[in-house]
C-alpha positions, 0 to 999 in steps of 0.5 A: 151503694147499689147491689146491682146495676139494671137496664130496663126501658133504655134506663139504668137503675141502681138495685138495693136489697133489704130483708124486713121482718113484720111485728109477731114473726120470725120470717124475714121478706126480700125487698128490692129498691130500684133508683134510676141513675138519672134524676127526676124520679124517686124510688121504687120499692118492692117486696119479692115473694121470698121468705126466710127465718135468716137474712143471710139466706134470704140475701144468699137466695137473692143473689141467684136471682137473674137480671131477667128477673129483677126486670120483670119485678121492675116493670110490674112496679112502673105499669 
């Protein structure tokens, strides 16, 4: 189930969130996974500068992230 529906270059993408915390640390990172609608190409995942010792402050956080903004992490992934 996506968290959100993007459009970007005349696609439509699915945008999932997930929280990954590395090996010998309390913070956990925002990661983004965008999945276009249509088929033919995969997933494209992306961590976001946004750190937290709680996930539900992280995900708290990315839900005032515009669509604007999930665009730009977008298209810097598909350059």
């Amino acid at each position: 189930m996506a968290w959100r529906v993007l459009e970007h270059d005349a696609r439509r993408w699915n945008v999932s969130i997930a929280a990954e915390r590395r090996a010998n640390s309390s913070q956990w990172t925002l990661v983004f996974s965008f999945r276009p609608v249509d088929a033919g190409r995969g997933s494209l995942w992306a961590a976001y500068p946004l750190t937290s010792s709680s996930k539900a402050a992280l995900f708290a956080q990315a839900e005032r992230l515009t669509d604007d903004a999930l665009a730009a992490i977008l298209a810097e992934r598909l350059e």
